[in-house]
C-alpha positions as CSV (number, residue, x, y, z in Angstrom):
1,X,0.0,0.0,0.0
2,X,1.1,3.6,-1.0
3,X,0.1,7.0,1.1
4,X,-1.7,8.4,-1.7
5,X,-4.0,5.0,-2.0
6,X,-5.8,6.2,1.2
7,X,-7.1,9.4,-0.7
8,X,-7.8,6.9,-3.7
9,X,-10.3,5.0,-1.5
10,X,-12.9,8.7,-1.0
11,X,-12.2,9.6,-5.3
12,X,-12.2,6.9,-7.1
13,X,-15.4,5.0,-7.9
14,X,-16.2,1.9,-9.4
15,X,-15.8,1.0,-12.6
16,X,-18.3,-1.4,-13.2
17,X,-21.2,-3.6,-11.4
18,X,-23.8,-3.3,-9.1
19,X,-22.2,-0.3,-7.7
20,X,-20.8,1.3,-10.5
21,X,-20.3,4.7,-9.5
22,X,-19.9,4.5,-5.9
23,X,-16.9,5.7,-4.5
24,X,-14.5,2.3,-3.4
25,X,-14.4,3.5,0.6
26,X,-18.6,3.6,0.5
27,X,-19.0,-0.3,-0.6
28,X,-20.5,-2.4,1.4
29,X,-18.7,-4.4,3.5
30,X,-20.5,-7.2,2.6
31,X,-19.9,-6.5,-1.3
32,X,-16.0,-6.3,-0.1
33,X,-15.9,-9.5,1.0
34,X,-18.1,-10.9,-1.8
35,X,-15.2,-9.9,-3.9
36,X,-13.0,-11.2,-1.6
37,X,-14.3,-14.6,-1.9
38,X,-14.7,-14.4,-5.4
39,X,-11.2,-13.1,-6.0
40,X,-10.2,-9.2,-6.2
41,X,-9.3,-8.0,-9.7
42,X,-5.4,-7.2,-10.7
43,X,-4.0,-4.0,-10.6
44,X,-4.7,-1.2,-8.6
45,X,-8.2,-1.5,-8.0
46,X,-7.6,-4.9,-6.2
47,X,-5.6,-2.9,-4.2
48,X,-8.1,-0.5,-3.5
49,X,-11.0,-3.0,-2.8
50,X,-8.3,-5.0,-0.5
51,X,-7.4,-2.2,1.5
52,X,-11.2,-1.0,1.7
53,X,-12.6,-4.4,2.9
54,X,-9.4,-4.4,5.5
55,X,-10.6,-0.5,7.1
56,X,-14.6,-1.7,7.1
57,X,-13.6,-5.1,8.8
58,X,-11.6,-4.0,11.4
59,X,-14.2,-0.5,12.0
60,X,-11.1,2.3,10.7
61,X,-13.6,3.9,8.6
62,X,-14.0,6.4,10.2
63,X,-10.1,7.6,9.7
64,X,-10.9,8.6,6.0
65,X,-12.9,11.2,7.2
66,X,-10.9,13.4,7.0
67,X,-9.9,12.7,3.2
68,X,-12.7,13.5,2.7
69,X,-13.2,16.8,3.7
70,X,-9.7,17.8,3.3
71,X,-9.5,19.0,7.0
72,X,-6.9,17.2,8.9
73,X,-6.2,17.6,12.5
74,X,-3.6,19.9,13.8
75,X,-0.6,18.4,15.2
């Protein structure tokens, strides 16, 4: 995984299927690990639907938040 995948997951949408359209970090979990089962494609959006089913499994969500809204917290 790369940095910059993080901020892939809240602008990139899907390419094709049922949720063509939808951006890869608001799938379903349980869509996630359909695919998962089924086999993730090659290239980078396997990547992006790995790393998406491994924040909705283990509840991190919630940290691309603030990708999303481009506000990060001060340090």
């Amino acid at each position: 995984m790369k940095p910059e995948d993080l901020k892939s997951l809240v602008t990139v949408a899907m390419p094709y299927g049922k949720y063509k359209g939808r951006l890869i970090a608001d799938l379903p979990g349980a869509y996630l690990a359909w695919y998962a089962r089924k086999g993730f494609p090659q290239g980078q959006l396997g990547t992006l639907l790995t790393l998406a089913l491994e924040l909705d499994h283990n509840g991190l969500k919630g940290l691309l938040d603030p990708l999303r809204t481009g506000r990060f917290p001060a340090r």
